[in-house]
C-alpha positions as CSV (number, residue, x, y, z in Angstrom):
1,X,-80.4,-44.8,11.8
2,X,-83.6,-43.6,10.8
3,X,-82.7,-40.6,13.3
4,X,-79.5,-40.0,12.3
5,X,-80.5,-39.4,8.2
6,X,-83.4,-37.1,9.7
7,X,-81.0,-34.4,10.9
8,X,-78.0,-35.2,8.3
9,X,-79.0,-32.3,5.7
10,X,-79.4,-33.0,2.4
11,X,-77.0,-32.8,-0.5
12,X,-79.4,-30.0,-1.7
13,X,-78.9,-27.9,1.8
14,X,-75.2,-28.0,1.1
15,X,-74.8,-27.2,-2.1
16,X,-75.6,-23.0,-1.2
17,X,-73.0,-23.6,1.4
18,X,-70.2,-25.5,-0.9
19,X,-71.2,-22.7,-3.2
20,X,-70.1,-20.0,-1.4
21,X,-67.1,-21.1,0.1
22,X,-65.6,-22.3,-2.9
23,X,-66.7,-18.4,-4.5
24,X,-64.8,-16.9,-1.0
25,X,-61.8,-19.5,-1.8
26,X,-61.7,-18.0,-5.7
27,X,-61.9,-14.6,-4.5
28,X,-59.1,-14.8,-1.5
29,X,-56.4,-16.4,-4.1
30,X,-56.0,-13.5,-6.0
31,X,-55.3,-11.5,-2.4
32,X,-52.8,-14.4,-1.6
33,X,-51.1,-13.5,-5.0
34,X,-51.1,-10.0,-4.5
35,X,-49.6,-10.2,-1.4
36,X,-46.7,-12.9,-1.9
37,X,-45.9,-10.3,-5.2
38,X,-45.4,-7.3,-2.9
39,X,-43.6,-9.6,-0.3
40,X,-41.2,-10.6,-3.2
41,X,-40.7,-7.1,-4.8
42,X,-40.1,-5.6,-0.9
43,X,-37.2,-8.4,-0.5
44,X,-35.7,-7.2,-4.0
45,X,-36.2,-3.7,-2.6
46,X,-34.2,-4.5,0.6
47,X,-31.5,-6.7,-1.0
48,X,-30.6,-3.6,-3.4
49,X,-30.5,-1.2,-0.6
50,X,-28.2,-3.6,1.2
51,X,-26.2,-3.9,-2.3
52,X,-26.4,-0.2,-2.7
53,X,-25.0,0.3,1.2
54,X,-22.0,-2.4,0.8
55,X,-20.7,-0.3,-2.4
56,X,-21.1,2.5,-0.4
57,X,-19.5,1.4,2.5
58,X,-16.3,-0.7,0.5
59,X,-16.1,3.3,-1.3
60,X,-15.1,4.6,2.0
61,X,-12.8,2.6,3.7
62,X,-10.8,2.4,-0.3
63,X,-11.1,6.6,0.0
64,X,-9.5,6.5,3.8
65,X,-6.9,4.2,2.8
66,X,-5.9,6.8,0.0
67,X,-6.2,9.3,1.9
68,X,-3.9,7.6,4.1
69,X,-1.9,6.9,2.0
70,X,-1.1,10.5,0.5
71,X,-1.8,12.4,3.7
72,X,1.0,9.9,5.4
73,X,4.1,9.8,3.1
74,X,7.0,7.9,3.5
75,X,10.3,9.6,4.4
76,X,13.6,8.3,3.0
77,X,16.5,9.2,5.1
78,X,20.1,8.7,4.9
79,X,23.6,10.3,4.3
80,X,25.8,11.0,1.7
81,X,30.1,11.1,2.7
82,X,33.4,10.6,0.8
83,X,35.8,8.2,1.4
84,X,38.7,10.3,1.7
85,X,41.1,7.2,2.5
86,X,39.5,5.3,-0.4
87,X,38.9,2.3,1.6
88,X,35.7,1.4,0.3
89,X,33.8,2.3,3.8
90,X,33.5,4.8,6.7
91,X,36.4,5.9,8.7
92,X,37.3,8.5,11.5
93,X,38.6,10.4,8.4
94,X,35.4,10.1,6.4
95,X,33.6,14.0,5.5
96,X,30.2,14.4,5.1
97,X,29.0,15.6,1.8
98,X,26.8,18.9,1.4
99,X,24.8,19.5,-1.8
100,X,25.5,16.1,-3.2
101,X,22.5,15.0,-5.5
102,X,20.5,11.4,-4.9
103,X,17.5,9.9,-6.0
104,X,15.2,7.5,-5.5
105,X,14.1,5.5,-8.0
106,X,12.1,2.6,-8.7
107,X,11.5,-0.1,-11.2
108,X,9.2,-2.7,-12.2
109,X,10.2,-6.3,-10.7
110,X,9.8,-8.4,-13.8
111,X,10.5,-5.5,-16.9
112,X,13.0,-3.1,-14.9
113,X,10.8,-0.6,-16.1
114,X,11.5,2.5,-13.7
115,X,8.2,3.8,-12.7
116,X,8.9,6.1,-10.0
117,X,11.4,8.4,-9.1
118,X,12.0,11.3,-7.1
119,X,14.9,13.7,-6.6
120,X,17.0,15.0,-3.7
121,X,19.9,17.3,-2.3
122,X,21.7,16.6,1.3
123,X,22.1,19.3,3.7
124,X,25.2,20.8,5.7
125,X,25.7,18.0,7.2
126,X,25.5,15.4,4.4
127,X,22.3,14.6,5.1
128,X,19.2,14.0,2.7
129,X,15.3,13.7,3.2
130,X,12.8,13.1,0.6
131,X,9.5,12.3,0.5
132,X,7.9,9.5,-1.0
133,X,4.2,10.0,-1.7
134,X,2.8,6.8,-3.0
135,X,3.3,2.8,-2.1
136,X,5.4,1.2,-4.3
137,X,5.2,-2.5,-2.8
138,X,5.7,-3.8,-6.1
139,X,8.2,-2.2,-7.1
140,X,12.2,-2.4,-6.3
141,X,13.1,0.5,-4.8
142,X,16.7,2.5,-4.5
143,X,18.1,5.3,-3.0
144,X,20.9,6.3,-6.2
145,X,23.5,8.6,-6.0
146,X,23.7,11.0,-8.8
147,X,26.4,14.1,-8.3
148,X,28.9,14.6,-5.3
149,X,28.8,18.5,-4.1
150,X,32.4,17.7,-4.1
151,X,35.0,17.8,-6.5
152,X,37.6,16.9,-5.4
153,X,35.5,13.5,-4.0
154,X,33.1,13.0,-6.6
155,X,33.7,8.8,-7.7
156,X,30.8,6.7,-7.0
157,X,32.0,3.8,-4.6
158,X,31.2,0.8,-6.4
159,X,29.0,-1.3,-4.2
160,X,28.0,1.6,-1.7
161,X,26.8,3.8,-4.4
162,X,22.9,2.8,-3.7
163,X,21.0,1.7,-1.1
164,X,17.7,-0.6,-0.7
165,X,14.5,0.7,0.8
166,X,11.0,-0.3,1.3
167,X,8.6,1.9,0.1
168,X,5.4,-0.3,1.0
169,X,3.3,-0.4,4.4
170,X,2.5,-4.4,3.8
171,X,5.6,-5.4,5.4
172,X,4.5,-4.7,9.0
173,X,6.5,-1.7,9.4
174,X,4.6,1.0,10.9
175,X,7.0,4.2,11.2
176,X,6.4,6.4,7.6
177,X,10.4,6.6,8.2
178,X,12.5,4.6,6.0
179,X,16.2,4.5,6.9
180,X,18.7,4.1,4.1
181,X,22.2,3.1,4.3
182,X,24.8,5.9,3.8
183,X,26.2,6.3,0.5
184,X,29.9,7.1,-0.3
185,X,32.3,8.7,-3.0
186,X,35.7,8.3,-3.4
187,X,38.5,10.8,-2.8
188,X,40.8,11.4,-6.4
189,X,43.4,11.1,-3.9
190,X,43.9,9.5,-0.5
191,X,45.0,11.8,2.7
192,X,48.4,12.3,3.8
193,X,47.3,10.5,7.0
194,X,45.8,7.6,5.6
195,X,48.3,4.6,6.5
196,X,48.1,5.5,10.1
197,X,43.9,5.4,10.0
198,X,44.2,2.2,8.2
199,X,46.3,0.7,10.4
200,X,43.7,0.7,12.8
201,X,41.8,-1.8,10.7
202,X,44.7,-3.9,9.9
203,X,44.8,-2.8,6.6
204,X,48.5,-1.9,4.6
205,X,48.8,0.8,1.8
206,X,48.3,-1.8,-1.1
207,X,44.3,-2.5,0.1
208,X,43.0,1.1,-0.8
């Protein structure tokens, strides 16, 4: 025992020592603060880079998808013809209608409210194409006609004077084309030849 206390040191050797390491302790602190504050303003730093670099990013896919968008517009495509039997639909008889007027024309699904539309002529051969240059998925959409470049056949058909078309690329269909279902006047007066083209549909003189 009496060995043991004679090489403890004494509570006066230590107290230099305790000294100093609680003065190194006091001055490292301060570092350790230092440090964990540029730690924490390097994480802000990053995290608002990465915020900066998602905006960025989500700014360029929205400016390719308008670009799509305009640089791809839809094409409406369809036929105008006059019903020169009056029989409310197409017939070996039927003429195709050149410089007949159409639209397209869209309106709001809840007010009616039109909010698009867009005009066009059909060809020599009855035919129209008219470009579309904007989605309108939520919108109702219609091919209308307007004015036959006939005369003579110039009465909207009732029930074949408009067509349905999707003008939205959320439906899965891929082609920009969008395919309208022909449109039809009537004749002011049936063809001589009528009853015997009607005949092939079963239908008498009284039906048209």
């Amino acid at each position: 025992v009496t060995l043991l206390l004679s090489a403890s040191p004494s509570t006066d050797a230590l107290t230099p020592l305790y000294s100093t390491f609680l003065s190194f302790s006091i001055s490292i602190y301060p570092l350790q603060q230092q440090e964990a504050a540029k730690s924490r303003e390097s994480l802000r730093f990053l995290l608002q880079k990465m915020a900066r670099l998602v905006v960025f990013v989500a700014l360029c896919l929205l400016s390719v998808s308008l670009a799509t968008a305009t640089s791809n517009p839809f094409l409406v495509k369809g036929r105008c013809y006059c019903d020169t039997c009056r029989c409310g639909f197409e017939t070996p008889a039927t003429k195709y209608l050149a410089g007949s007027k159409v639209k397209v024309e869209c309106k709001n699904r809840v007010t009616n409210k039109i909010t698009y539309r867009i005009d066009g002529v059909t060809n020599s051969k009855g035919e129209y194409n008219i470009l579309v240059k904007r989605d309108c998925g939520d919108d109702v959409c219609d091919v209308v006609l307007v004015e036959s470049g006939d005369k003579t056949c110039n009465i909207p058909n009732a029930g074949r004077d408009r067509a349905r078309v999707a003008l939205t690329r959320n439906n899965g269909m891929t082609s920009d084309v969008r395919y309208a279902n022909n449109m039809g006047f009537l004749s002011n007066e049936p063809l001589a030849d009528c009853t015997q083209i009607l005949q092939q549909y079963q239908l008498t003189e009284d039906q048209y």
